[in-house]
C-alpha positions in Angstrom: -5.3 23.3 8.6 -2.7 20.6 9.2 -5.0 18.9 11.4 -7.6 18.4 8.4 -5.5 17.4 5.8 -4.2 14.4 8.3 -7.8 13.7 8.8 -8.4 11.7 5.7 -5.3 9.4 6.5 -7.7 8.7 9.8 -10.3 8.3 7.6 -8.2 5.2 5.7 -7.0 4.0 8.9 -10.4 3.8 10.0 -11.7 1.8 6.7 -8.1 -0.4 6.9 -9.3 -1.7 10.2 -13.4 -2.0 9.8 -12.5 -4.1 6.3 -9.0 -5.8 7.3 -9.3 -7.4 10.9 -10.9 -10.1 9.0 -7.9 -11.0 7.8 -6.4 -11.8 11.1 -9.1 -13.0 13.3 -11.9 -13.5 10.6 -11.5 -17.3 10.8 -11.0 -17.4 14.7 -14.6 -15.6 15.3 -16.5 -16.9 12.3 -15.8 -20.3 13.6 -16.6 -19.2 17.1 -12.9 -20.2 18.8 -12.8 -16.8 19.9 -15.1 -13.8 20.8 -14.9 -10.9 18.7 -14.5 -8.5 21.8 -11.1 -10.4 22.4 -10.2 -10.9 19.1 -10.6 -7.0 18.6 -8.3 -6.1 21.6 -5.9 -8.0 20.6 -6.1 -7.1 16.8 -5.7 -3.5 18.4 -2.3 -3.5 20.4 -0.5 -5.8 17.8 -1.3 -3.5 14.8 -0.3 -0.5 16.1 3.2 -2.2 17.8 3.7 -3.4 14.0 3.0 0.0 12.6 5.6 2.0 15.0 7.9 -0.6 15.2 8.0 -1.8 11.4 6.3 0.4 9.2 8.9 1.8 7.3 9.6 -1.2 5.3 7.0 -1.2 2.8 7.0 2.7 2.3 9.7 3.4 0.3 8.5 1.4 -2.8 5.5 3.4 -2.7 7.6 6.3 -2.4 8.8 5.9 -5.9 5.6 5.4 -7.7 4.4 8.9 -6.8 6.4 11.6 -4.9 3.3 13.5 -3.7 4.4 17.2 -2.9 1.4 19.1 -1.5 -0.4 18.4 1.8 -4.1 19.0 -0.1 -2.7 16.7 -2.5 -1.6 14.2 0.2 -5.2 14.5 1.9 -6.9 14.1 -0.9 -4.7 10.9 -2.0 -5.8 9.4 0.7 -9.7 10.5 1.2 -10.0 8.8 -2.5 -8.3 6.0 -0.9 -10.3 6.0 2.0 -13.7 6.1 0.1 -13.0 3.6 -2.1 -11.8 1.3 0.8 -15.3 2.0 2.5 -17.3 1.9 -0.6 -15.9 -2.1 -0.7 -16.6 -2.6 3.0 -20.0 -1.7 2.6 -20.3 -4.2 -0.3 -18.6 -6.6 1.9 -16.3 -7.2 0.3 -12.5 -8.0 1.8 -11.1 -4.5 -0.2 -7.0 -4.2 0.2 -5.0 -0.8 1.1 -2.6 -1.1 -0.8 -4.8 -1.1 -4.1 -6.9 2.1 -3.3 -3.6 4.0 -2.4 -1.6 2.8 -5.8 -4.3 4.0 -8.0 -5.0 7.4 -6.1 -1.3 8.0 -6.0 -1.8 6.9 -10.0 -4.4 9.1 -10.1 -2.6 12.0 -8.6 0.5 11.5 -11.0 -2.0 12.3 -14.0 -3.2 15.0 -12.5 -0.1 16.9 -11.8 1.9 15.5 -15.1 4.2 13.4 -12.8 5.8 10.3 -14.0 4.9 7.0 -12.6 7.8 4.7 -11.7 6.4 1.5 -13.8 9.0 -0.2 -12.1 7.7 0.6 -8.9 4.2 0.2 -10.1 5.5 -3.4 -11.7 7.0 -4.5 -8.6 3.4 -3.6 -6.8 1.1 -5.7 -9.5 3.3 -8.5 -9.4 2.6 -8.8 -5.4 -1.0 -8.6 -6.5 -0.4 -12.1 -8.3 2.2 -13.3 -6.3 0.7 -12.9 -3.1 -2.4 -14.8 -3.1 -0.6 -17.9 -4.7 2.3 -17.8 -2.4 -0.4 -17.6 0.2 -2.4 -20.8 -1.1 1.2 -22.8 -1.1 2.4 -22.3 2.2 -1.6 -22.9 3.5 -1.6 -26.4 1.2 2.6 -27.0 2.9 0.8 -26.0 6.1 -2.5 -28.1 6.3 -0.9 -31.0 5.3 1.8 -30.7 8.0 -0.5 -30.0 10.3 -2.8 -32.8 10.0 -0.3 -35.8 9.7 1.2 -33.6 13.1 -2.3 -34.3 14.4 -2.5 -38.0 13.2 0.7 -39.0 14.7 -0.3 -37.8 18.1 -3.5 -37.9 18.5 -4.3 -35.6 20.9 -7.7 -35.8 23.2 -10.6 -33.6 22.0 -10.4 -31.0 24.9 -6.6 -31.1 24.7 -7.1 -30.3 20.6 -9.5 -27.9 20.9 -7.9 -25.2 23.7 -4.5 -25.7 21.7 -6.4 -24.7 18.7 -8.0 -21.7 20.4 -4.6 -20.7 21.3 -3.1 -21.4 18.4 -5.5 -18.9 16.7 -5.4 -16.2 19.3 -1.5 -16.3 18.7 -1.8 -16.4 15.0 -3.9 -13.4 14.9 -1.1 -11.6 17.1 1.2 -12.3 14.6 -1.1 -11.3 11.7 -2.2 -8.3 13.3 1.7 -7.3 14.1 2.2 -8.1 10.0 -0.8 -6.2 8.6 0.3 -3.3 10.7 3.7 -3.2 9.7 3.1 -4.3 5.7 -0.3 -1.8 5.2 0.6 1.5 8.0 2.8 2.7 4.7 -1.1 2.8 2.8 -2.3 4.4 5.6 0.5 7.5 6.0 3.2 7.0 3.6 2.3 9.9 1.5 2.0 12.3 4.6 5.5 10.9 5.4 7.3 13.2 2.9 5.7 16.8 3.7 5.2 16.7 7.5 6.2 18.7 9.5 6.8 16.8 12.8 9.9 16.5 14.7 11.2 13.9 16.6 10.1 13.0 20.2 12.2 11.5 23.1 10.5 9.6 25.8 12.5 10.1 29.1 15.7 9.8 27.1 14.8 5.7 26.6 12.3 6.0 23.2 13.0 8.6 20.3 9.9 8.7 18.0 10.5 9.6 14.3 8.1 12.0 12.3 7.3 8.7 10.3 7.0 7.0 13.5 4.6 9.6 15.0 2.8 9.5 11.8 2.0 5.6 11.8 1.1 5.6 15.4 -1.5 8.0 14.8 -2.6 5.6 11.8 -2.6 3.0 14.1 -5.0 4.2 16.3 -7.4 4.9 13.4 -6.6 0.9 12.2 -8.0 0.3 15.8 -10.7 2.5 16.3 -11.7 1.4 12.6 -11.6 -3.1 14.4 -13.9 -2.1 17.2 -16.9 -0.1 15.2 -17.0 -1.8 12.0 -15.6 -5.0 10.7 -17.8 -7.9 12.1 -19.8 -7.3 8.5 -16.9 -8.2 6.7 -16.1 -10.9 9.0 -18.7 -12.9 7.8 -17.9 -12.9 4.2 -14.2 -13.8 4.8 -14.5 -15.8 7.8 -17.7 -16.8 8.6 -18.2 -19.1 5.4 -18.1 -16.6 2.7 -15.7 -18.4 0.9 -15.9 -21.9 2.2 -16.4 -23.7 5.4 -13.5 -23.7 7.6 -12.4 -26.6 10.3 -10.6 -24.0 13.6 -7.7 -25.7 12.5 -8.2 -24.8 8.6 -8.8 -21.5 10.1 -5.6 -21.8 12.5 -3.5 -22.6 9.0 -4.8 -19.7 7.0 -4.1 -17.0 9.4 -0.5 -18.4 9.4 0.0 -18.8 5.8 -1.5 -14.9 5.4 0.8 -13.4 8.2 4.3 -15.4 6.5 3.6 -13.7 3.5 2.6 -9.9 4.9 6.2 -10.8 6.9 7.6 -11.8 3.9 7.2 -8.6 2.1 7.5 -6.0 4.6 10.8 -7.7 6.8 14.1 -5.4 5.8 16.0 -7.8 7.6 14.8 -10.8 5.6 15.1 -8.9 2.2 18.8 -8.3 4.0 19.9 -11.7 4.3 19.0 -13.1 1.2 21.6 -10.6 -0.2 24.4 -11.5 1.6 23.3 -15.4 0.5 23.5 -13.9 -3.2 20.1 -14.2 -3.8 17.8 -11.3 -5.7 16.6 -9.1 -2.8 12.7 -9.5 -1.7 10.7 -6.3 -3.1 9.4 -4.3 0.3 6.2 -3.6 -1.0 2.8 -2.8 1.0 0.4 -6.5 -0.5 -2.8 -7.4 -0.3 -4.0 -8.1 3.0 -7.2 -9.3 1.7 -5.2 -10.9 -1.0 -3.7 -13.0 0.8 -6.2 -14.2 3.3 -8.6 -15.4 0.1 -5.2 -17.0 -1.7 -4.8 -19.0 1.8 -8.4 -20.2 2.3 -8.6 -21.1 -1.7 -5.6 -22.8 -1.2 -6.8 -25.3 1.2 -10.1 -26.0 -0.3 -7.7 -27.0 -4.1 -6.6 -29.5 -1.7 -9.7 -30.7 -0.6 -10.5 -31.1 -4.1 -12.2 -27.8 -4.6 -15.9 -28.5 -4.1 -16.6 -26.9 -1.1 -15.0 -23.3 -2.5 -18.2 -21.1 -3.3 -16.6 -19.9 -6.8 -19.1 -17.4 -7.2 -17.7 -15.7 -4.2 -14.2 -15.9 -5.2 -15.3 -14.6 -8.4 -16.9 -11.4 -7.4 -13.9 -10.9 -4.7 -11.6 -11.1 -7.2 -13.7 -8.9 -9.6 -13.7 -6.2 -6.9 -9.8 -6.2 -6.9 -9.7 -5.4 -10.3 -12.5 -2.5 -10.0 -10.8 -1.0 -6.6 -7.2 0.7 -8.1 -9.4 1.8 -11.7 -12.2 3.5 -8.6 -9.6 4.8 -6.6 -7.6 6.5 -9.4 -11.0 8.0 -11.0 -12.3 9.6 -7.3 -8.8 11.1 -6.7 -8.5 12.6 -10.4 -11.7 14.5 -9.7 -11.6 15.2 -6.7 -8.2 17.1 -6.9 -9.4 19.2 -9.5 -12.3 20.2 -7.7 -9.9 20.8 -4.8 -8.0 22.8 -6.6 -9.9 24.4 -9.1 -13.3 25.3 -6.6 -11.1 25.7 -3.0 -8.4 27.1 -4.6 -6.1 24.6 -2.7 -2.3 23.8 -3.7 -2.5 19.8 -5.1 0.9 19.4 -6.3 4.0 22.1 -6.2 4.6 22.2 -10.3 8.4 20.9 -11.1 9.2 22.2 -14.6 11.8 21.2 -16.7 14.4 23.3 -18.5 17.7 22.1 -20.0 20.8 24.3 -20.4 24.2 23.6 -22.2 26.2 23.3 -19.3 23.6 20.7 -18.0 24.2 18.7 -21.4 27.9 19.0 -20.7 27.1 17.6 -17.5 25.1 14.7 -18.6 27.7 13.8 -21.4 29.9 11.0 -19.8 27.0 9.3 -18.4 24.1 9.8 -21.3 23.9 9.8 -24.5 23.0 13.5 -25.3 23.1 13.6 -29.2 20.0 15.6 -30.4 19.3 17.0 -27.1 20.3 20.6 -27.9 16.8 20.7 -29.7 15.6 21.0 -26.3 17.7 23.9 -24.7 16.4 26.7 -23.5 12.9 25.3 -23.7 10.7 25.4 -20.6 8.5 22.6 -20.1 5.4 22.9 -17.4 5.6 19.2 -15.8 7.7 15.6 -16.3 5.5 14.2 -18.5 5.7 16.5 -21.1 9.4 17.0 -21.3 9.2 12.9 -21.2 7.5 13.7 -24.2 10.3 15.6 -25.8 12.8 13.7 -25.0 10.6 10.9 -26.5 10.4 12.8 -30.0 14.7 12.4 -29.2 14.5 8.6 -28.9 13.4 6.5 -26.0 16.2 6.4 -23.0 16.5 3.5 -20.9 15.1 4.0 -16.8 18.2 4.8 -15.2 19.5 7.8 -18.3 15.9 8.9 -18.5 15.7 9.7 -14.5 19.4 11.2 -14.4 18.3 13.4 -17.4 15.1 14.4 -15.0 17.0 15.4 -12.3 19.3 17.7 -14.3 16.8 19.6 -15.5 13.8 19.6 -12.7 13.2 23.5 -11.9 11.3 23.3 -8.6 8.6 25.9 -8.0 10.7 27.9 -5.9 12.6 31.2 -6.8 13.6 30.3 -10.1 11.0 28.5 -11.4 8.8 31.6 -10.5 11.4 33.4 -12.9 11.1 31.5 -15.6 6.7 31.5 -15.7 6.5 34.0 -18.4 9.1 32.0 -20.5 6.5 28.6 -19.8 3.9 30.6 -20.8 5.5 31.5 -24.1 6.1 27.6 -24.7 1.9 27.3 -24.2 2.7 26.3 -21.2 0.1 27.8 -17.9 1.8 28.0 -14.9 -0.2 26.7 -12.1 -2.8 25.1 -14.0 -3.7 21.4 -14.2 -1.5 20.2 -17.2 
């Protein structure tokens, strides 16, 4: 049963690849510097490398926008991922991970009466505007280094074109190491909680994590998803979808998209700009897609814009705003048909129940005036004792999640003693809420 509910993390694997290799080698074979047999193998190796070797980066940020709890509520986070993602591809349209999983994961959060972090879900849409403009900079900084570079030597035709060739192949290494590591947390994060893996040693020299295990498998998918299905997108990003595209253009953008996917998935980068005092760099899983549109805009606003198709751009960025909205409606209804037609555990209810000595507890930390309204009460999911501490007044983040975890009764032993006192409050234990 394990095996299937994995299968729909293959699934988004499989649809990360077919629509995202454009990102990385897009530009290298729409412009015909490199064959897309090549390009794919490549694509292939790096992406899984990133995956193992630094996926874990981006996942805990997606961690707190939705602790999913259930394995049938894992799979079907990501099969309503995974559809939407292909549903895009189809449409040709450069579709981004990260979007489809934050609004299934929103998706599933409404469904089970979880809370979403909105300041996990704030740092994600900020990346979603951040990204593609930070992208378009360092591609404008980029170009224009690049070309007084090629001004001042003025290197021979044949010498300009296999460094350029290179210079691409190597770029899409890079990208293809950075889309692994930034998006494998889209792919398996929310398996990464309720597996049941254990770690593997590899002749005493490698130990692989559950996480690790977990992202290699994803990885795969990402590959076998490169090979049998992305050329169609290819065309759209990289073959002039957007706008025309010099190899070196295409060289630039590739670069500017893999800095930024680095950016935001590099612990040790967020790292040092601590120690230099400086506000630590949210490890969030971006737009892939994003990014490689924000680059290849970027250098067309510095040709002066006329060769951009806007009508392109236009419908692009349309279908970014569409994809989370899709997402979140396909995994709403499909987990109640999961749960309600195959009988199938989506979510592990958490309810809610404050005592006095939990009060007493919370005192030198919270303010707890008018909470003993609430004692003794049994409520069937976070969102509505969110409500009734709303009715209290409206605690800040921090005193609002210290008050949740005071009072969470898991669905374990004693939260199946307390049922018949939920179902007093109105409450039905097990149901959808």
């Amino acid at each position: 049963m394990t095996s299937i509910f994995f299968s729909s993390g293959i699934f988004l694997g499989w649809s990360l690849g077919a629509n995202n290799m454009s990102n990385v080698f897009g530009t290298a074979v729409g412009t015909r510097m490199i064959r897309f047999r090549t390009a794919a193998i490549w694509c292939s190796v790096f992406v899984i490398l990133g995956s193992v070797i630094s996926g874990s980066g981006a996942s805990e940020t997606l961690g707190k926008l939705g602790s999913i709890n259930a394995m049938a509520g894992a799979f079907m986070v990501a099969l309503a991922s995974a559809v939407t993602m292909f549903v895009m591809t189809k449409a040709s349209y450069p579709a981004s991970t990260s979007q489809t999983i934050v609004g299934s994961i929103v998706g599933w959060n409404l469904f089970s009466g979880s809370l979403i972090d909105y300041g996990a879900l704030t740092r994600i849409l900020s990346t979603w505007v951040i990204c593609p403009i930070l992208a378009a900079l360092f591609s404008m900084l980029l170009y224009v280094l690049c070309r007084r570079l090629l001004l001042w030597t003025k290197p021979h035709m044949l010498t300009q074109d296999h460094l350029t060739r290179l210079g691409l192949l190597l770029a899409g290494i890079f990208g293809s190491y950075a889309l692994g590591a930034n998006n494998i947390s889209t792919v398996m994060g929310v398996f990464v909680p309720i597996s049941n893996f254990a770690e593997i040693n590899l002749f005493g020299l490698v130990t692989l994590s559950a996480a690790q295990q977990l992202f290699f498998l994803g990885g795969l998918a990402i590959a076998v998803g490169v090979f049998t299905y992305s050329k169609k997108v290819i065309m759209t990003v990289g073959g002039g979808g957007i706008m025309k595209l010099s190899p070196v253009a295409a060289f630039i953008v590739v670069v500017s998209h893999s800095l930024v996917l680095t950016i935001f998935s590099s612990q040790g980068l967020s790292d040092a700009f601590v120690s230099l005092g400086l506000p630590a760099i949210p490890l969030v899983p971006v737009s892939s897609s994003q990014a490689i549109v924000g680059a290849v805009v970027g250098i067309g606003l510095l040709k002066g814009g006329r060769g951009i198709r806007w009508r392109t751009v236009g419908a692009i960025c349309s279908s970014w705003a569409v994809t989370p909205v899709l997402a979140a409606g396909i995994c709403f209804v499909s987990l109640f048909f999961l749960q309600n037609v195959f009988m199938q555990q989506t979510y592990r209810p958490e309810r809610y129940r404050l005592t006095e000595a939990e009060v007493t507890e919370l005192a030198p930390a919270v303010d707890v005036a008018g909470l003993d309204g609430l004692l003794g009460r049994t409520f069937a999911n976070a969102q509505e004792f969110k409500d009734g501490l709303d009715q209290i007044r409206e605690y800040p983040e921090a005193d609002l999640r210290r008050i949740l975890e005071t009072a969470r009764l898991c669905d374990g032993p004693a939260a199946k003693a307390l049922r018949g006192a939920a179902g007093t409050d109105g409450a039905t234990p097990g149901a959808r809420p």
